[in-house]
C-alpha positions as CSV (number, residue, x, y, z in Angstrom):
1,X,107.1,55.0,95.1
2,X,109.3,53.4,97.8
3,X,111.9,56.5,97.7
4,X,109.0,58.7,97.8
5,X,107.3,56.8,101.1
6,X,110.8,56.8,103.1
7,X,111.0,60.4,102.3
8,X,107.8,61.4,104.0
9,X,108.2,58.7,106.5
10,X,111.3,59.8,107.3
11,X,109.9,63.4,107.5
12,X,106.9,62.1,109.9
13,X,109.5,60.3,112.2
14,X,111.4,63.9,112.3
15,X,108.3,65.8,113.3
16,X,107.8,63.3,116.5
17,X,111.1,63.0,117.7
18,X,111.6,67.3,117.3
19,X,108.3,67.9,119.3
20,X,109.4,64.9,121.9
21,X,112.4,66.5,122.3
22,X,111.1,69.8,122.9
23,X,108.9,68.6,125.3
24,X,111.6,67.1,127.0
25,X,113.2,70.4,127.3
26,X,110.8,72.8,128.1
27,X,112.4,75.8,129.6
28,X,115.1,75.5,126.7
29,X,113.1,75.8,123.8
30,X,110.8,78.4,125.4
31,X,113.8,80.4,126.0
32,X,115.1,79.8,122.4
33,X,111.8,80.8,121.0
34,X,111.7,84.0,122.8
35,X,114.9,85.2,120.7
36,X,112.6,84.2,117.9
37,X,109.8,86.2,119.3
38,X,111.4,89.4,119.5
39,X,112.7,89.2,116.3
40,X,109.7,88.2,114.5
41,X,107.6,91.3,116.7
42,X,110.5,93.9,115.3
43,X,109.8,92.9,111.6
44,X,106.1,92.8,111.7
45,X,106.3,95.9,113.8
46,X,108.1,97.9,111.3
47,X,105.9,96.0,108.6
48,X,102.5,96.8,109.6
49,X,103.7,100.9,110.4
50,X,105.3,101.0,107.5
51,X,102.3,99.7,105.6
52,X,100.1,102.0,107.6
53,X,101.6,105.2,106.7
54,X,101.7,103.8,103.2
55,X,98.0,103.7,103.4
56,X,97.5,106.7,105.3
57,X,100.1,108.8,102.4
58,X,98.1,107.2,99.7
59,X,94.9,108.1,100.9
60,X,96.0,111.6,101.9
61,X,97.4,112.0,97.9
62,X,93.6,110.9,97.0
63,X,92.6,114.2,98.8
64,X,94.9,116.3,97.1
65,X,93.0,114.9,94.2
66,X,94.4,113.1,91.3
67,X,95.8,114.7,88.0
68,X,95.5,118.3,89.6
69,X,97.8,121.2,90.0
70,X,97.4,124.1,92.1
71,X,98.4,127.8,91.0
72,X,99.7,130.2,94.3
73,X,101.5,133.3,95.2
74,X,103.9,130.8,97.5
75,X,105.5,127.6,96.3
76,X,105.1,125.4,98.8
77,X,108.4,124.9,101.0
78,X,108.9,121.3,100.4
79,X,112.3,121.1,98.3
80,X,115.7,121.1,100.3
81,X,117.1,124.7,98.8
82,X,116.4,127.6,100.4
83,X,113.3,129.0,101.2
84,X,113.0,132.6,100.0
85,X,110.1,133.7,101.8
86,X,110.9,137.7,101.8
87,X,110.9,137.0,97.9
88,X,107.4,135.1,97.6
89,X,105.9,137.5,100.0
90,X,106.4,140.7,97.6
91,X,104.5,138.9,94.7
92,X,100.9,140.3,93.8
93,X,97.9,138.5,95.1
94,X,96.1,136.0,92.8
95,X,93.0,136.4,92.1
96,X,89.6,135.2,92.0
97,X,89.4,136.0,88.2
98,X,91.7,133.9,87.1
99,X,90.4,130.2,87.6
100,X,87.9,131.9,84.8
101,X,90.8,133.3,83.2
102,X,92.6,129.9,83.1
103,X,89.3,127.4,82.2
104,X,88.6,130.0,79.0
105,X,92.4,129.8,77.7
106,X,93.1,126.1,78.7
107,X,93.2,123.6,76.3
108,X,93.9,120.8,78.6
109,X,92.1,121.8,81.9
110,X,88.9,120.2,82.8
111,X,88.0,122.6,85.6
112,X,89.7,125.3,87.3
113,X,88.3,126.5,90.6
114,X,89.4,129.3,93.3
115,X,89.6,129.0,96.9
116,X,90.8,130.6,100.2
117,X,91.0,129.3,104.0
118,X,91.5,130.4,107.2
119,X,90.8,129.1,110.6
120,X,87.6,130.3,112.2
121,X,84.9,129.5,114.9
122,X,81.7,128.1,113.9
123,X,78.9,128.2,116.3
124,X,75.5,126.9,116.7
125,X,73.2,127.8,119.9
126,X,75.6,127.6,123.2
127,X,77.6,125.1,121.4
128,X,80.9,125.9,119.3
129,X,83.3,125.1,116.9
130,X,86.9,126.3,117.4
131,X,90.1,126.4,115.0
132,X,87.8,125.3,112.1
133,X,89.4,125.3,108.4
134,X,86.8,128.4,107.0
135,X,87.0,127.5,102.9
136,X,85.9,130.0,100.6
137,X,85.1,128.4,97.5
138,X,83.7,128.5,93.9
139,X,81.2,126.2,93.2
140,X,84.3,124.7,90.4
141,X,85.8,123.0,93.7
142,X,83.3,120.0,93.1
143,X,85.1,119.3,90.3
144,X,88.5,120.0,90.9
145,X,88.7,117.7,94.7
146,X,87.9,114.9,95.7
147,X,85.0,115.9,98.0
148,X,81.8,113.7,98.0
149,X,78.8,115.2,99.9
150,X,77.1,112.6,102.0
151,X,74.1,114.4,102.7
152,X,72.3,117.2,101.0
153,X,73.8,119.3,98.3
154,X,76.5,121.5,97.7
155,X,75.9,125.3,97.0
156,X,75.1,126.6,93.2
157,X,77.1,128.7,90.9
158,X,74.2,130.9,91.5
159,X,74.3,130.6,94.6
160,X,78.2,131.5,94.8
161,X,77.6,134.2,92.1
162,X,75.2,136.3,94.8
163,X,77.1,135.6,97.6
164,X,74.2,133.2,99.6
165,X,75.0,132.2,103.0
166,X,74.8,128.6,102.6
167,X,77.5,126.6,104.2
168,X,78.5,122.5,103.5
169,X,80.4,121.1,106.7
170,X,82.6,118.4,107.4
171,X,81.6,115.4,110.0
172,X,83.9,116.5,112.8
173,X,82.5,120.0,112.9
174,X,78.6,118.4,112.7
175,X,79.4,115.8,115.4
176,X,80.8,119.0,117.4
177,X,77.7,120.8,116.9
178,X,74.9,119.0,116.1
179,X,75.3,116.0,118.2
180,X,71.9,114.7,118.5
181,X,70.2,116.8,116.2
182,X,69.9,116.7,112.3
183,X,72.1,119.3,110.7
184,X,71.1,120.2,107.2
185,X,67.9,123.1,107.3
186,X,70.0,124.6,110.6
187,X,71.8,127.8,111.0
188,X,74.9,128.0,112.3
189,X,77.0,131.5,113.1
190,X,80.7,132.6,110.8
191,X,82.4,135.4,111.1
192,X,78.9,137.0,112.9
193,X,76.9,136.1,109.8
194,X,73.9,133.4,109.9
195,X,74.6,130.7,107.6
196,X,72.3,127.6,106.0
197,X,73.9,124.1,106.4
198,X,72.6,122.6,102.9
199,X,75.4,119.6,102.8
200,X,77.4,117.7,104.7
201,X,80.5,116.4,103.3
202,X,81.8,112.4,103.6
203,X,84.4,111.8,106.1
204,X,87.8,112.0,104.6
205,X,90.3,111.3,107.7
206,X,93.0,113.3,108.4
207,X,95.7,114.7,105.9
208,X,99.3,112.1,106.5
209,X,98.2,111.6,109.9
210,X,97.9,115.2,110.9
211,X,95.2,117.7,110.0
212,X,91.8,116.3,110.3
213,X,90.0,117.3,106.8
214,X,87.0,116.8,108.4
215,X,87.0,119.6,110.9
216,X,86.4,122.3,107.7
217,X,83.2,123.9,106.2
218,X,82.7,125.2,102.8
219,X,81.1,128.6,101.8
220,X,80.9,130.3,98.3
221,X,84.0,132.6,97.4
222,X,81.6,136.0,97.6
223,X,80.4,135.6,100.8
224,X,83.6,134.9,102.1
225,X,84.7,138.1,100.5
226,X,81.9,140.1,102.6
227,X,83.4,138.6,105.8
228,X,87.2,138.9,105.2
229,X,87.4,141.4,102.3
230,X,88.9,141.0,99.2
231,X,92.9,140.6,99.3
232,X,93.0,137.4,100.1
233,X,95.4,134.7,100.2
234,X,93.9,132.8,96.9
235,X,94.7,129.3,95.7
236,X,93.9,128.1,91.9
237,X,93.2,124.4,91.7
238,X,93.7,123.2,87.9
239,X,92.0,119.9,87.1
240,X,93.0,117.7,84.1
241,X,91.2,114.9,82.9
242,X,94.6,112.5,82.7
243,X,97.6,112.1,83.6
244,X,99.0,112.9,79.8
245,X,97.0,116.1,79.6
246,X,98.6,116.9,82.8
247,X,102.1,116.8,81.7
248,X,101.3,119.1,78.7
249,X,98.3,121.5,80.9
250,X,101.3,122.7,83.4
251,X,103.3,124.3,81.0
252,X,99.8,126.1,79.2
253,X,99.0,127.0,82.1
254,X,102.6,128.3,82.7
255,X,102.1,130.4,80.0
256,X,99.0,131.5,80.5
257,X,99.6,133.2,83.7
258,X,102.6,135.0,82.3
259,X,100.1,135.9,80.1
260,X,97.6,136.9,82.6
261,X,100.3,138.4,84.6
262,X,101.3,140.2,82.4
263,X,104.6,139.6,82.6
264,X,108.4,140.2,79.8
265,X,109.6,137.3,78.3
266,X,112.8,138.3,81.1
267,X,111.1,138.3,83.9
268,X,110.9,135.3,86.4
269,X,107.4,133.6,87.1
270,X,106.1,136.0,90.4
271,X,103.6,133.0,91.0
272,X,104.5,129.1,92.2
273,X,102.6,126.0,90.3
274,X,102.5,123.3,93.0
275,X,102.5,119.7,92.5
276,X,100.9,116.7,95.0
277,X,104.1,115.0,93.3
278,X,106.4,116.8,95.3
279,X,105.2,115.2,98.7
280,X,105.2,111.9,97.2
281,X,108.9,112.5,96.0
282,X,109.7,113.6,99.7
283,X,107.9,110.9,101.1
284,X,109.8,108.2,99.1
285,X,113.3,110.3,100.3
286,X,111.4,109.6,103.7
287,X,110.5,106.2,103.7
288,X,113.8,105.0,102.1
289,X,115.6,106.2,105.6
290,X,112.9,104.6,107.5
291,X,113.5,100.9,105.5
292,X,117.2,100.9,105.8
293,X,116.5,101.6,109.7
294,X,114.3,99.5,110.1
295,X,115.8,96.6,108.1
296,X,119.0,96.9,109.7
297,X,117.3,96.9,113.3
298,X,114.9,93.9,112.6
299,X,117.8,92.2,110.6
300,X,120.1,92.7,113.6
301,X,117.3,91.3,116.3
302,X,116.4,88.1,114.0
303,X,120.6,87.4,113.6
304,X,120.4,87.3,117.5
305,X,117.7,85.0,117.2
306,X,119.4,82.9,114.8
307,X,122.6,82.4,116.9
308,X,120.2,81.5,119.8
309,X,118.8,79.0,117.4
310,X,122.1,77.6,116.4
311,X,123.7,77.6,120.3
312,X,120.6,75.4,121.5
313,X,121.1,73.1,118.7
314,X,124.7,72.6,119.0
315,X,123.9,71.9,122.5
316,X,121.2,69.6,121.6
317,X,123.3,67.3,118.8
318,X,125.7,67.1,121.4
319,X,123.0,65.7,124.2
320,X,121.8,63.6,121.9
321,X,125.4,62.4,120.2
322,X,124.1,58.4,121.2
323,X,121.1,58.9,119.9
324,X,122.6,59.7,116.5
325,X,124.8,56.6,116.3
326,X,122.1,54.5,117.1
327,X,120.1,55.7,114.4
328,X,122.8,55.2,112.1
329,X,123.9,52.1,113.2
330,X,120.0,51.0,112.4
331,X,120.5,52.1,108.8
332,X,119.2,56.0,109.0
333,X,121.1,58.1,106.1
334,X,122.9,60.9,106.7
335,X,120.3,63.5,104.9
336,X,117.7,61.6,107.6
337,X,119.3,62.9,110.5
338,X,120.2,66.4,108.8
339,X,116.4,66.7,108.4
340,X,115.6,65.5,111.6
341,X,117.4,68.4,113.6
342,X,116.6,70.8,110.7
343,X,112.9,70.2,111.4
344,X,113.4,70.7,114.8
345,X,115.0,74.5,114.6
346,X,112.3,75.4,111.9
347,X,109.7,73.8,114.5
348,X,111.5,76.4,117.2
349,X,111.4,79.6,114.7
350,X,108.0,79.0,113.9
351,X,106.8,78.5,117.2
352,X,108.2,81.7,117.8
353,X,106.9,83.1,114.8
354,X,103.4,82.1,116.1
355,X,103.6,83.7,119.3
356,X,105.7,86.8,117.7
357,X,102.5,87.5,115.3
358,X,99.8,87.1,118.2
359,X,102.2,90.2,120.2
360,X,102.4,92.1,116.8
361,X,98.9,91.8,116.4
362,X,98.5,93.3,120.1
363,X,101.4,95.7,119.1
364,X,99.7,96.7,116.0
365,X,96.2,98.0,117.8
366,X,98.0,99.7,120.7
367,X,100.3,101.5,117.4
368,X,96.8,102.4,115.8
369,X,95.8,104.4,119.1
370,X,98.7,107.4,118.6
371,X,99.7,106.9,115.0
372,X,98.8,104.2,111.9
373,X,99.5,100.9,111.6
374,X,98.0,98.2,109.4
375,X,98.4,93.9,109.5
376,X,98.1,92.4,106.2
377,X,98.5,89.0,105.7
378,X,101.1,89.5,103.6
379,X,103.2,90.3,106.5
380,X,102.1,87.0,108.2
381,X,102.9,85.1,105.5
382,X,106.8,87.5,105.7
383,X,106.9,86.3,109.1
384,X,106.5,83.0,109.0
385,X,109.0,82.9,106.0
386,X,111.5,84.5,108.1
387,X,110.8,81.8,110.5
388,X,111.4,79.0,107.7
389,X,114.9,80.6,106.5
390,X,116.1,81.5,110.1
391,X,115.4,77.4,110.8
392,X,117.1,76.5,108.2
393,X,119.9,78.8,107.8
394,X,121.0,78.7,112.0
395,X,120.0,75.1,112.0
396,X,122.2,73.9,109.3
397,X,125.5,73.6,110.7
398,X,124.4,72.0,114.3
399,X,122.5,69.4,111.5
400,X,125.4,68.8,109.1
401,X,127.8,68.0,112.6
402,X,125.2,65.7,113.4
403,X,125.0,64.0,109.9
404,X,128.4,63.7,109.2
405,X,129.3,62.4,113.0
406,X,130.8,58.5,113.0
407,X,128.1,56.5,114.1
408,X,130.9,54.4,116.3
409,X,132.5,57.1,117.9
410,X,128.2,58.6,118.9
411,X,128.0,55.3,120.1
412,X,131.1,55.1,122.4
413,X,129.9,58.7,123.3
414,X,129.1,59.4,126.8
């Protein structure tokens, strides 16, 4: 029990004389914490964006919806061969058929729905709408995204069987038009045709930080056809009720459109199946650049710190060589006095690390303003570790001089 109370007496009397000996030496721990600072502000920095766009690219994949594939005339140009556009842009058109085609001769797929976009104006009264994401849809698409409707309904197969102008709309385009008025029972102008507004559609944010999914509207397939006419650029969304039925759907479904298509057992596929997996597989390519960037730049600011750390203890042990011998010369162990100015450069870093987290919190708001950035306290608790270990590891060698010193030649020391 003895052992134990000099040990945390010992600890005690190291926390007083650190803090009384930064307090003596004001402008020279404030300077060493600022080499602290900046490198605790680089780390959480690259911590809290990194973890941002993490959020932001999982959330974005939750739009794509989950356990879905999606059947088009172009594969999406995501891979790092060559793009053969003048290739995909000889194939035939898909078409609206085959999402009916596809749910009758599917096993696997749960729902299969057809859709087609372009950009369009929307307006109501004097007020408008431009670049709006136009979707023509079959009333399957409920079942193959991850759309929720916040208010009112979404449109009937009926309804898309007869072509009904009835129209669901996303926030941005209802806070565009109807700003202080209740949307759902209005009638809003596409394409020079009167349209219902029977839902409106949860916000979803914008797609990895880029297209806002909320600035869209929603009308059955037909009466898109009536507007636009009928070759039109057609997506098939395939949805599958897990992730195992997946893996076995995409090559049924594979075969099916040969089938469909029409196409010899020679010929290559003259349609793309697209995967949400692919973004996520250039994302990871994406992020693993950004981490050894990052890493090294945050590593390279906090080793700056560290000798900063180390210089101003050397200097300190050396200030303070009498001190030493007197405390040795009153019976203080060596591992007493290799605490003692250990505790004082952790005391440093973390002082540092509290100011560093108060800028990065700062930092992380102003980052939210242009792009994402989110401040978990998981990257607290990183920085304050970093803090600990830059203490300890800078601080060690200006602390073992100090404990191994000869207590009568720090006496004699002047």
């Amino acid at each position: 029990m003895s052992k134990f109370y000099r040990v945390a007496n010992s600890v005690w009397e190291s926390l007083k004389i650190s803090f009384r000996a930064l307090g003596t030496n004001k402008t020279r721990s404030i300077l060493t914490a600022t080499c602290i600072v900046i490198g605790i502000v680089s780390v959480t920095t690259m911590s809290t964006t990194i973890d941002g766009i993490d959020r932001a690219f999982e959330k974005s994949m939750s739009m794509l919806g989950q356990n879905v594939i999606y059947v088009e005339k172009w594969p999406w140009g995501l891979g790092s061969g060559e793009y053969k556009w003048w290739e995909y842009r000889n194939r035939r058109d898909m078409k609206i058929d085959y999402a009916e085609e596809l749910e009758e001769g599917s096993r696997f797929a749960s729902a299969v729905s057809a859709s087609s976009m372009r950009n369009a104006t929307v307006r109501f009264g004097d007020k408008y709408a431009d670049g709006v994401i136009l979707q023509g849809a079959t009333e399957a698409i409920t079942r193959t995204s991850s759309m929720d409707i916040a208010e009112g309904r979404f449109f009937t197969a009926e309804e898309e069987r007869t072509g009904s102008n009835v129209v669901v709309m996303g926030q941005s385009v209802s806070d565009a038009l109807f700003e202080f008025e209740y949307p759902l029972g209005k009638q809003v102008k596409i394409g020079g045709q009167r349209f219902l507004v029977i839902g409106l559609m949860e916000r979803q944010g914008s797609f990895l930080g880029l297209e806002d999914l909320d600035n869209q509207v929603i009308i059955p397939m037909t009466a898109f056809q009536e507007i636009y006419g009928s070759r039109l650029d057609v997506r098939l969304t395939v949805k599958f009720p897990g992730k195992e039925a997946q893996l076995e759907g995409e090559y049924e479904i594979e075969g099916l459109m040969r089938s469909i298509r029409q196409l010899d057992p020679l010929e290559e596929n003259d349609f793309a199946i697209n995967k949400p997996e692919a973004f996520r597989q250039q994302y990871e390519s994406m992020t693993f650049a950004i981490y050894g960037i990052g890493i090294f730049l945050t590593s390279l600011a906090l080793f700056i710190g560290g000798i900063g750390v180390m210089n101003i203890m050397f200097v300190s042990v050396r200030e303070r060589t009498k001190e030493i011998g007197i405390r040795k010369a009153v019976g203080a162990k060596a591992w007493e006095i290799l605490a003692q100015f250990l505790v004082e450069a952790t005391i440093i870093c973390m002082i540092g690390g509290v100011i560093g987290v108060l800028l990065s919190i700062i930092t992380t708001q102003i980052i939210n303003q242009f792009f994402v950035a989110y401040m978990s306290w998981r990257t607290v608790a990183l920085a304050f570790g970093i803090c600990t270990l830059v203490g300890l590891a800078f601080g060690f060698l200006p602390a073992y001089r100090a404990a191994k010193s000869d207590p009568i030649d720090s006496l004699r020391y002047e």
